[in-house]
TITI-530365 format. One record per residue (C-alpha): residue in three letters; x, y, z. Coordinates in steps of 0.5 Angstrom, whole numbers, plus 500, padded with zeros to 3 digits. Example, Ala and Ser with C-alpha at 12.3 -4.5 7.8 and 13.67 -1.06 7.14 Angstrom:
# residues 2
ATOM   type    c1    c2    c3
ATOM    ALA   525   491   516
ATOM    SER   527   498   514
***
This chain:
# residues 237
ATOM   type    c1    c2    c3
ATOM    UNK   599   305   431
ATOM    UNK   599   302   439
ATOM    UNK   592   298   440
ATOM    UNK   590   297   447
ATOM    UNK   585   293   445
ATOM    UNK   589   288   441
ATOM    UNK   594   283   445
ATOM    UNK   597   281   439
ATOM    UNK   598   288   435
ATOM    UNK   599   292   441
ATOM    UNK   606   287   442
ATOM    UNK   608   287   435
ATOM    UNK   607   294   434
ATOM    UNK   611   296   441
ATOM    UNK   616   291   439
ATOM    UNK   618   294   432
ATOM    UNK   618   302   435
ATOM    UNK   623   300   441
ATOM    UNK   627   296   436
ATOM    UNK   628   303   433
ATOM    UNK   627   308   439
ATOM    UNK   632   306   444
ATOM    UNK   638   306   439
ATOM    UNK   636   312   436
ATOM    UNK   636   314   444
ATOM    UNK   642   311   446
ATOM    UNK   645   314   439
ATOM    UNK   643   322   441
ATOM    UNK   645   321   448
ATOM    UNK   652   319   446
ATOM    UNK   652   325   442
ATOM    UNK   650   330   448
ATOM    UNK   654   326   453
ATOM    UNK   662   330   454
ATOM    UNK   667   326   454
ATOM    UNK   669   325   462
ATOM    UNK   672   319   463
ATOM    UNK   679   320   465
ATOM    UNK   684   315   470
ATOM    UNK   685   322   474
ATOM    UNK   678   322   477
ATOM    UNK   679   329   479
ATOM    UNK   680   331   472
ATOM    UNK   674   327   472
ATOM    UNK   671   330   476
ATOM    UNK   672   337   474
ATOM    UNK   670   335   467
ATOM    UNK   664   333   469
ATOM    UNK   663   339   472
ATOM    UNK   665   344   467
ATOM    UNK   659   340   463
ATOM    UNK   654   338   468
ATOM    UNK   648   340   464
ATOM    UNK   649   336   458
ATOM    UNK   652   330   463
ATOM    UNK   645   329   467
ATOM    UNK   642   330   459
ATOM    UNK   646   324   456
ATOM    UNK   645   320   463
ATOM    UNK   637   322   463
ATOM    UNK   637   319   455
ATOM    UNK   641   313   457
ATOM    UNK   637   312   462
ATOM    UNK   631   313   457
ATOM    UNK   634   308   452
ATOM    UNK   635   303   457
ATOM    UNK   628   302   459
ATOM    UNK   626   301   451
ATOM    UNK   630   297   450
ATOM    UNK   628   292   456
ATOM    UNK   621   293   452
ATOM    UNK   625   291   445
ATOM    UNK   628   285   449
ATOM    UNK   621   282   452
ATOM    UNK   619   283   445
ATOM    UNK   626   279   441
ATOM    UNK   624   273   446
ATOM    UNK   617   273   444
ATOM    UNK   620   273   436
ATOM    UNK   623   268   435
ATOM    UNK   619   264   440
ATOM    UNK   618   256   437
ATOM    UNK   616   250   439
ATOM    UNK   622   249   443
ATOM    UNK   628   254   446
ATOM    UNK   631   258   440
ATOM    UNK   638   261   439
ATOM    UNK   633   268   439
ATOM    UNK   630   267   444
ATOM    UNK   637   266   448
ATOM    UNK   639   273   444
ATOM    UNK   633   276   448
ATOM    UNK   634   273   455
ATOM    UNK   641   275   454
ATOM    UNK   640   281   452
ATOM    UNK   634   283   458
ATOM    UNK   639   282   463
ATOM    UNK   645   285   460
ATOM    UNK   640   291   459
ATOM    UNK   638   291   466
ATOM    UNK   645   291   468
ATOM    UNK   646   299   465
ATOM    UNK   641   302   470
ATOM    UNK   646   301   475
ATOM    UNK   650   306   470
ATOM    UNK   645   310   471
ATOM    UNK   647   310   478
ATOM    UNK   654   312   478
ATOM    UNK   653   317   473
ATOM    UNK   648   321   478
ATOM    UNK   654   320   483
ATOM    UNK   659   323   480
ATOM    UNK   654   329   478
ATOM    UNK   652   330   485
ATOM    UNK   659   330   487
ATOM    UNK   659   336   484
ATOM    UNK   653   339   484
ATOM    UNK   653   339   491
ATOM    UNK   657   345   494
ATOM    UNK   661   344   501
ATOM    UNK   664   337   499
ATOM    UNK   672   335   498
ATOM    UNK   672   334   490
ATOM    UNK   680   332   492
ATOM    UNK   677   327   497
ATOM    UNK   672   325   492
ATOM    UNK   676   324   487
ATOM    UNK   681   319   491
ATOM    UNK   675   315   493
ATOM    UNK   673   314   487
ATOM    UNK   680   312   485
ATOM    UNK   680   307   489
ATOM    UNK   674   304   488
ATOM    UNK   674   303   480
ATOM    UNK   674   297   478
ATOM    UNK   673   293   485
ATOM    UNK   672   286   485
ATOM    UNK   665   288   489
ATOM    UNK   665   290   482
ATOM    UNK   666   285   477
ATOM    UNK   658   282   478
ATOM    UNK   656   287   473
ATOM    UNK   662   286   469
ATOM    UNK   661   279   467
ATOM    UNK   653   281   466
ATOM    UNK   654   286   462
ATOM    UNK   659   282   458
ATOM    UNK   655   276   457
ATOM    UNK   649   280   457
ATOM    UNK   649   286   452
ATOM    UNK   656   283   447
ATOM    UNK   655   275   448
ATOM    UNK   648   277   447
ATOM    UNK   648   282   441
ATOM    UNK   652   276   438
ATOM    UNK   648   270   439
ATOM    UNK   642   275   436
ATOM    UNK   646   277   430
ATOM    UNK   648   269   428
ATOM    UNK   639   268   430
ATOM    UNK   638   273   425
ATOM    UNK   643   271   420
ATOM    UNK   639   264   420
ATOM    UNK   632   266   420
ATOM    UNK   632   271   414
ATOM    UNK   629   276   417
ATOM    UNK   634   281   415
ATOM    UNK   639   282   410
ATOM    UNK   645   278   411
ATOM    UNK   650   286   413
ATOM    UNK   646   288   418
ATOM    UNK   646   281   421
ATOM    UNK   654   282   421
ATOM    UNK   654   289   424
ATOM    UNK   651   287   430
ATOM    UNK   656   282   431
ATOM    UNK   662   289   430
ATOM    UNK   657   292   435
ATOM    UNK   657   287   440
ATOM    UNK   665   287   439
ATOM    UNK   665   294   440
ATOM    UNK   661   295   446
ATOM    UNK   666   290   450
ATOM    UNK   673   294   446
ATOM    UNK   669   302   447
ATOM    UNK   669   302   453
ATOM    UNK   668   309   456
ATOM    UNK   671   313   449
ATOM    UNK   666   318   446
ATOM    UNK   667   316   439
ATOM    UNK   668   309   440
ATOM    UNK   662   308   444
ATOM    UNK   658   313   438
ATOM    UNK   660   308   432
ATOM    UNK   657   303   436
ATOM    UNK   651   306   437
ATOM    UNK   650   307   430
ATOM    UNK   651   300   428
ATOM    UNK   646   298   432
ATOM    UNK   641   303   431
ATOM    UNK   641   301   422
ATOM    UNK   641   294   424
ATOM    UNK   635   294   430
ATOM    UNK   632   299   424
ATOM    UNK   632   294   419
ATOM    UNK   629   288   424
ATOM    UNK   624   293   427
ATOM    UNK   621   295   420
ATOM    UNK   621   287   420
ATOM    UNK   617   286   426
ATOM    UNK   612   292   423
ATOM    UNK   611   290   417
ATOM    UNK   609   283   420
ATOM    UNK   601   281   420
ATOM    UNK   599   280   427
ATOM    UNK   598   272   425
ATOM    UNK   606   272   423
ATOM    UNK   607   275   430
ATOM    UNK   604   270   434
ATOM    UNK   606   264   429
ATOM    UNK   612   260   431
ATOM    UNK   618   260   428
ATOM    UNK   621   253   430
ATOM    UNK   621   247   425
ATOM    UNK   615   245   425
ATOM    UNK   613   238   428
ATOM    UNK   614   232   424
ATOM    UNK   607   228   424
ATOM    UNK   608   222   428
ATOM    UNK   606   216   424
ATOM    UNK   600   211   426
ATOM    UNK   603   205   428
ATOM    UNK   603   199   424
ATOM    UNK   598   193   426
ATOM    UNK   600   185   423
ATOM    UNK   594   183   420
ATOM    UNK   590   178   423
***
């Protein structure tokens, strides 16, 4: 249980939750999503809107996940926190930026929604201007983000992890084909549903890690202990 009065279960606790719930989330949504994506934007856009209640739905759950996992990142950071910067807590950086990145998907989904949840729009007209601003150099900044963010990040994790013990060996490596997947999936509604199924046994297993965890295991440091520093040596008189 979440206890408001107490810092350090409160983080842990949350941490652990998140690790589960945003996957699990990001999974549902994946299924309930259509498959639109398509380089005729005007087909697109008619799938869409042959399909508009369960694309808000699956954008809204998108959307959903993302907040979480922000949650689950701050929370990563905090893990692996040492006595100085730790891979861990690079994968969490890492990760928090790529995570915020998605909202702007979000944004775009909500776009292609209204385009044809309005009535009185040209869809040809729509579907041309969408065309023509697909994979824009305007573009690329959230590109770079999310590939550093969400893949680079989930592959740093999973060498972290591999590392710290922390959880099986196999569930280490299927964050590694999780983050190749992300980048390789693109928009494909089955690749993308594999991905998130790999990600959610692995983030299972970490966040039972973390709930499993005493409140002082939580706030202890991971890093190496520091070595004591010899007194130091006097000539005698």
């Amino acid at each position: 249980m979440l206890r408001f009065s107490d810092a350090r279960n409160f983080g842990r606790t949350l941490t652990g939750l998140a690790l589960i719930a945003g996957p699990l989330v990001m999974l549902v949504g994946g299924i309930i999503s259509p498959n639109t994506d398509n380089d005729n934007k005007l087909k697109e856009l008619n799938s869409v809107a042959a399909h508009k209640s369960a694309y808000i739905i699956g954008s809204l759950l998108f959307l959903v996940s993302t907040i979480i996992l922000l949650a689950a990142s701050v929370g990563i950071i905090h893990l692996f926190r040492g006595r100085r910067v730790t891979l861990g807590q690079i994968a969490g950086s890492l990760l928090l930026v790529g995570t915020a990145t998605t909202f702007a998907f979000y944004a775009f989904s909500v776009t292609e929604y209204e385009m044809v949840n309005q009535t009185g729009l040209n869809r040809v007209e729509l579907a041309n201007y969408l065309h023509k601003a697909n994979m824009t150099a305007s573009g690329a900044p959230l590109f770079i983000l999310f590939l550093l963010g969400i893949v680079v990040g989930l592959i740093v994790l999973a060498v972290a992890l591999w590392r710290s013990g922390l959880v099986p060996k196999w569930a280490a490596a299927i964050i590694v084909v999780g983050g190749v997947l992300a980048f390789a999936g693109g928009q494909n509604k089955a690749t993308n549903i594999i991905d998130s199924a790999l990600i959610l046994i692995a983030f299972v297993m970490l966040g039972r890690a973390v709930l499993s965890m005493s409140d002082e295991e939580w706030d202890a440091p991971r890093g190496r202990p520091e070595e004591p520093v010899a007194p130091p040596v006097t000539a005698p008189a």
